[in-house]
N, C-alpha and C positions, 0 to 999 in steps of 0.2 A: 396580232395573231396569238399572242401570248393569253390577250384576254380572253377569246373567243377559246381557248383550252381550259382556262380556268373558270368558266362558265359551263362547259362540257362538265369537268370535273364535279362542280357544284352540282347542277343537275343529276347528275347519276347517283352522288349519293343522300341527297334533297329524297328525290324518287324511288329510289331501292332498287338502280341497277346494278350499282357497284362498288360496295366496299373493300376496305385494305384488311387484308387478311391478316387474323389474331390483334386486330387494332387494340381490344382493349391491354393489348401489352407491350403498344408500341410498334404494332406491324411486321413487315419482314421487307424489305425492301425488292420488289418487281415480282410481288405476287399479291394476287386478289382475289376476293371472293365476288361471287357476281348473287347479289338479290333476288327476291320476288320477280322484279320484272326485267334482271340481267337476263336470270334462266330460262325463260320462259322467251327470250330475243334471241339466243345461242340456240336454243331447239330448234327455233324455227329458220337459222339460220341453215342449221347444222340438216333438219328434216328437207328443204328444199335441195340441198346439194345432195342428197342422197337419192330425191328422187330423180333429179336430172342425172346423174353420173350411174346409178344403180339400177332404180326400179325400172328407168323407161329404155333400158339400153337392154339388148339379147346379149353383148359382147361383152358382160363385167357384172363378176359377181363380188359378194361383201366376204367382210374376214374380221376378226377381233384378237388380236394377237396379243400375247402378255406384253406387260412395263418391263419387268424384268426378262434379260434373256441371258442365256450360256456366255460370259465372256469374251469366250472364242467368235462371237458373232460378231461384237464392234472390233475384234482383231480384222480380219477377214475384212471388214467394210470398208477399213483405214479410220475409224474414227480413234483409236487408240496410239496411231503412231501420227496423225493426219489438224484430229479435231483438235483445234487449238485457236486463241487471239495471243498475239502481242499485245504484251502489259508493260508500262512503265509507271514509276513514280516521281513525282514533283518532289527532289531534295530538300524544299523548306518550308512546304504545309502540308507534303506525305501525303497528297490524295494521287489515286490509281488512277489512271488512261486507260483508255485503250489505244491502240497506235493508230490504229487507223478509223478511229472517232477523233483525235487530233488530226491527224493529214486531213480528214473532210471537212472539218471547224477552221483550219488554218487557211483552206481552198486550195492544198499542196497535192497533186492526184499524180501519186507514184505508184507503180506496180510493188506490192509489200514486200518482192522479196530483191530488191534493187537498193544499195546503199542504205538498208533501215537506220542502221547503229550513226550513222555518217546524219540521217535528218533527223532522227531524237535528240542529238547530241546539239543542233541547231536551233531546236525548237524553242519556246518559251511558254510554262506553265499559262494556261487563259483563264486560272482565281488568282496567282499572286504572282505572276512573273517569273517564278524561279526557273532551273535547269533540271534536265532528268535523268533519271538513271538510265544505264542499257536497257533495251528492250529486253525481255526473255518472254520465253512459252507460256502459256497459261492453257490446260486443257480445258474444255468447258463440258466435259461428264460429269456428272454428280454422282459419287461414288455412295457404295453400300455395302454390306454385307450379308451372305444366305450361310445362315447357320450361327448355330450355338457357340463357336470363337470367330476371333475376330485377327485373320491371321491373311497372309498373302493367298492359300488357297482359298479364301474363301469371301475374296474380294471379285464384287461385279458392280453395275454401273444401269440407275434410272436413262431408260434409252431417251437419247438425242434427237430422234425420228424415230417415224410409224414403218418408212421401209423397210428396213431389215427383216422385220416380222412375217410382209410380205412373201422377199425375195428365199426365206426359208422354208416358206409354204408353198413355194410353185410347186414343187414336185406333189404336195397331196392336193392340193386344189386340181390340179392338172386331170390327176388319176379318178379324184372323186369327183366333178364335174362335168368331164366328158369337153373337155373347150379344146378348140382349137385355135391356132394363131392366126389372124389377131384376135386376141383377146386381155382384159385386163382384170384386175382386182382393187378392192378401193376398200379404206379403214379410213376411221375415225377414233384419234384416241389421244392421249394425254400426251405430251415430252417434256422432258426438263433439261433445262442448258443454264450453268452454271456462269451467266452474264456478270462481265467483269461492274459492268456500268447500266444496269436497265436504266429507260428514258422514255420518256413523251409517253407516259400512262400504260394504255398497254398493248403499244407499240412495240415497244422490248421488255420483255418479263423472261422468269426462270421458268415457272409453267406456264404449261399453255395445252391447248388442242391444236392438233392439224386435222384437215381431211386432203388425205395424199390417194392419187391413181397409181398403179402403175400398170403400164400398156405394153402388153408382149408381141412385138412384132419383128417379121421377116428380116434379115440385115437387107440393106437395098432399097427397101422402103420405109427404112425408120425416119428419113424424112419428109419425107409427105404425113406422114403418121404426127409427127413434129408442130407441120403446119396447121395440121387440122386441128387439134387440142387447143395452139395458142387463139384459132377463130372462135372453137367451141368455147372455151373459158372465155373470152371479153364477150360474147354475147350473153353469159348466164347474167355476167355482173349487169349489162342493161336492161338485158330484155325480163329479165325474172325475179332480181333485185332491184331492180329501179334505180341504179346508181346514176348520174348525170355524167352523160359521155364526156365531155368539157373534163370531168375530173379524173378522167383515167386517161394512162396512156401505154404502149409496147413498151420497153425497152431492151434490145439484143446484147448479152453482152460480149464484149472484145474479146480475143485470143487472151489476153493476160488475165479476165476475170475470170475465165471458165476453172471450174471445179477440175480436180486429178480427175473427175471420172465422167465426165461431159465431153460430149460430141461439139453442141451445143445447148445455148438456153437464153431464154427470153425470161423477164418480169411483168407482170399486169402490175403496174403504181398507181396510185392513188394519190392527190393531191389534196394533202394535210395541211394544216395550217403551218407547220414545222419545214415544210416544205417535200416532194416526191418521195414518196415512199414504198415498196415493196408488201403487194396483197397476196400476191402470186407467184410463183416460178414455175417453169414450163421445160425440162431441161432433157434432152436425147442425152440418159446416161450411157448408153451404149451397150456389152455384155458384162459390162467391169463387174458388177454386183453377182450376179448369177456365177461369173468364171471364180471369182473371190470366194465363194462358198463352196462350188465345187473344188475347189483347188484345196482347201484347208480340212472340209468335211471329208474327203473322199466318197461321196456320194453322187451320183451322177445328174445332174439338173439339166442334161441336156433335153431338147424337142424333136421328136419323130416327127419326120413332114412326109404323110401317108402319100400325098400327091408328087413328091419331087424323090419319095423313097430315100429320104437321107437326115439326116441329123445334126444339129445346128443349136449352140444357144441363143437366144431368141434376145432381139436389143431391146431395150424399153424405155417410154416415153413417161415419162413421170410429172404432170400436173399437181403438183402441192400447195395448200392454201392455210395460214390461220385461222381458228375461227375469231380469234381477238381482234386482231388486226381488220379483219372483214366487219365487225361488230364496231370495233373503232368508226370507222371507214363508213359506218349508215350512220352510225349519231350526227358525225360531222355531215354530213349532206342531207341528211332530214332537217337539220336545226334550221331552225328559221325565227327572228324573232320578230314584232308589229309593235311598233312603237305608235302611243295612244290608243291601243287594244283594236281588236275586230269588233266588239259587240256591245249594242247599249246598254250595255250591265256592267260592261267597266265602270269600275266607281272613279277614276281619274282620265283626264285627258292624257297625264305624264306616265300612268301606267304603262309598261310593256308586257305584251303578252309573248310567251313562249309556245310556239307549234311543231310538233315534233311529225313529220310527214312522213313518215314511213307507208312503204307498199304496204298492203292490205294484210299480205300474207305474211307477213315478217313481224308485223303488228304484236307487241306483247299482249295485251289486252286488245280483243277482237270487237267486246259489246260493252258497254256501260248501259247500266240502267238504272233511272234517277225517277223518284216519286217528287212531285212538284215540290210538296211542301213533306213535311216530317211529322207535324202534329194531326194528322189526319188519320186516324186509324185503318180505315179502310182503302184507303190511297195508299199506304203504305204495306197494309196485306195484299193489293193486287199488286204492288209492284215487286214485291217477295215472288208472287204467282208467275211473274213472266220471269224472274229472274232466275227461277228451277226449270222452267222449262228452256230457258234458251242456253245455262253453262253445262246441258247436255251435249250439249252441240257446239259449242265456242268457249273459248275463254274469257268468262266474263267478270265482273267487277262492279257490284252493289253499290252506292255511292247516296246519303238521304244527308248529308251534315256540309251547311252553308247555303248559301243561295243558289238557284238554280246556273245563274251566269255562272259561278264562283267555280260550281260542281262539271260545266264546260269547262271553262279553263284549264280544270285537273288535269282533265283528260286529252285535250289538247295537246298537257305540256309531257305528256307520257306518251303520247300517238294513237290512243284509239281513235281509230278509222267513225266507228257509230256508237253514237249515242241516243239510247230510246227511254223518253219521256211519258210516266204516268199520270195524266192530270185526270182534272171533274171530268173531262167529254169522256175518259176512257171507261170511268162507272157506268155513264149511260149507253153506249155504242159499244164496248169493247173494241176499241180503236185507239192504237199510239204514235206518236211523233217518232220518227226516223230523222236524225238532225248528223248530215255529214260533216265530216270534221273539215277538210280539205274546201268545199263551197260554201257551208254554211246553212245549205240550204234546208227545208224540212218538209216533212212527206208522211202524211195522215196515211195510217196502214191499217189493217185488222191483227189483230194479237191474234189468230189463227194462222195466220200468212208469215208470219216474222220469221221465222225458220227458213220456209222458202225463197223468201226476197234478200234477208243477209246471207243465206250460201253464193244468193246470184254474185250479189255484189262483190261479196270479199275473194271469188274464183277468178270474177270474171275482171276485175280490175286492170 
């Protein structure tokens, strides 16, 4: 499993999905930068959850709320008295834990606030054996400062989550939209958490994206409201991302894992090579958030309910997702490798070819278009000609340097879905090869039609 990561790895930064941020100066540890064809896989990540959660729903509108916010608002949330890991250090090669990445490495599943100091003091460092120190707090904000000194008033903190921005904009979204409950609101935007220990790529990092809902509804019925989010969210991952069901599963969690401010909550995991891991959370915070704000702001966040003539803060169901983690979570299930290649342009039998299967839609690169040969002059000015006309429409990717097999492969090992081929028969007919990534197969079209025929395909997938 170990290999099959560091093949991931390779590949992403082979291909220009994803390199390590400020590398030429030695990086930063659990942050990165995503390439040509990272950004261009996170958009489209990012573009389809929006239109399923946003554009196709009456009941949820968008919002873009600052990184920075008033101090008072991670008071209020409990992320300043609340957000924190337990950290210890190894007495005799000093590297830091986390407490509870040792209890899960050790396979010791203790509730963290039960006898901690009593199992750290049992434990055994797993690089050199040693013993460790007491646990203590580590908060995981990432602090700042707004303004010209640099003084206690005028310390605040890069946000932890996209909520809070939310839960401080019900009242004007409320007022300026006209919604009534149930209704919800959804962002997409940056967090940063000060990870004692990032791991497994970018699994766990300090930045990142989420896209978080939050769903205002009735007390009474926040769980049915509950239910239906965790069914909504595992069919986008199948039905619209093409994730393979086999590698996802629920999981609820126990009274001891729920959050201060959870009802309940459930996880959508993904089955990584590292073993189950968290894509999703799905959690009935309840009113905590909203009463938290009202309670500090002195501002009123409550909901008129025109129909019941009364007033009530509204609980909400909060669907939150990485986009990293989601982006992880498609390399690893698109990858696929064919040992002794697919195609008689393998130049070895021992060759392995890399196929990167990704949904159509998700695809970073939509179209390739490849002139047979290179030295042809005018094979390669018509293959220019379709190549303006069709990155009107898609995201395409010019491709004239190696052999025509060689120039599949590329493409293959990055995911585009189609590749369209300009040879001699296209000078005399104006007709080209459509060669699908996924069958192989190829399909003589008219370069008039190609617009029409790849919208079919890559919608209708």
């Amino acid at each position: 499993m170990e290999e099959l990561m560091e093949k991931i790895l390779s590949l992403c930064k082979r291909r220009g999905f994803v390199f390590g941020a400020s590398e030429i100066y030695g990086g930063i540890q659990g942050i990165y930068d995503f390439g040509p064809l990272g950004i261009e896989l996170k958009n489209n990540i990012k573009r389809l959850w929006w239109k399923k959660i946003v554009q196709e729903r009456d009941d949820v509108v968008g919002l873009d709320s600052a990184i920075i916010q008033n101090p008072n608002v991670w008071k209020a949330s409990g992320h300043l008295e609340r957000f924190y890991d337990l950290l210890t250090e190894c007495k005799s090669c000093h590297k830091r834990f986390r407490v509870d990445h040792l209890l899960e490495e050790l396979n010791i599943w203790e509730p963290l606030n039960k006898n901690i100091d009593k199992l750290v003091e049992e434990m055994k460092c797993p690089e050199c054996g040693g013993t460790f120190t007491p646990s203590r707090k580590f908060n995981l904000m990432l602090k700042t400062f707004v303004g010209p000194l640099e003084d206690e008033s005028t310390i605040t903190y890069l946000r932890p989550e996209t909520a809070q921005g939310i839960f401080t904009n019900f009242k004007n979204v409320l007022d300026t939209q006209r919604k009534k409950i149930p209704f919800g609101i959804a962002q997409i935007g940056k967090s940063f958490r000060n990870e004692i220990t990032p791991k497994n790529f970018l699994f766990r990092t300090r930045e990142f994206e989420q896209m978080e809902l939050e769903f205002f509804v009735k007390p009474g019925e926040d769980e049915i409201w509950f239910d239906y989010w965790i069914k909504e969210r595992m069919k986008w991952y199948v039905e619209i991302l093409g994730i393979r069901k086999e590698n996802l599963r629920i999981r609820f969690h126990t009274k001891e894992e729920l959050a201060h401010y959870a009802k309940s909550s459930a996880d959508i995991e993904y089955k990584f090579p590292f073993g189950w891991g968290e894509i999703e959370g799905i959690a009935n915070r309840t009113d905590f958030d909203l009463k938290q704000h009202q309670r500090l702001s002195l501002k009123n966040l409550e909901y008129y309910d025109e129909k019941d003539k009364k007033s009530y803060i509204p609980y909400v169901i909060e669907p939150s997702c990485g986009v990293e983690r989601i982006f992880l979570a498609l390399l690893f299930d698109a990858y696929e490798e064919v040992k002794g290649g697919r195609t008689k342009t393998t130049q070895s039998k021992k060759e392995t070819e890399i196929v990167l299967k990704f949904n159509r839609q998700l695809a970073p690169i939509k179209v390739a278009i490849l002139p047979l040969v290179k030295n042809k002059e005018d094979l390669v000015k018509k293959a220019r000609d379709v190549y303006e006309i069709l990155r009107k429409h898609f995201v395409c990717q010019y491709d004239e340097v190696g052999s025509i097999g060689r120039r599949y492969r590329r493409q293959d090992e990055i995911g585009t879905p189609y590749c369209i081929t300009i040879d001699f028969d296209t000078l005399k007919d104006n007709t080209a090869t459509i060669r699908d990534r996924d069958t192989m197969e190829q399909e003589r079209v008219k370069i008039e039609d190609l617009v029409k025929i790849l919208q079919e395909k890559i919608i209708n997938d």
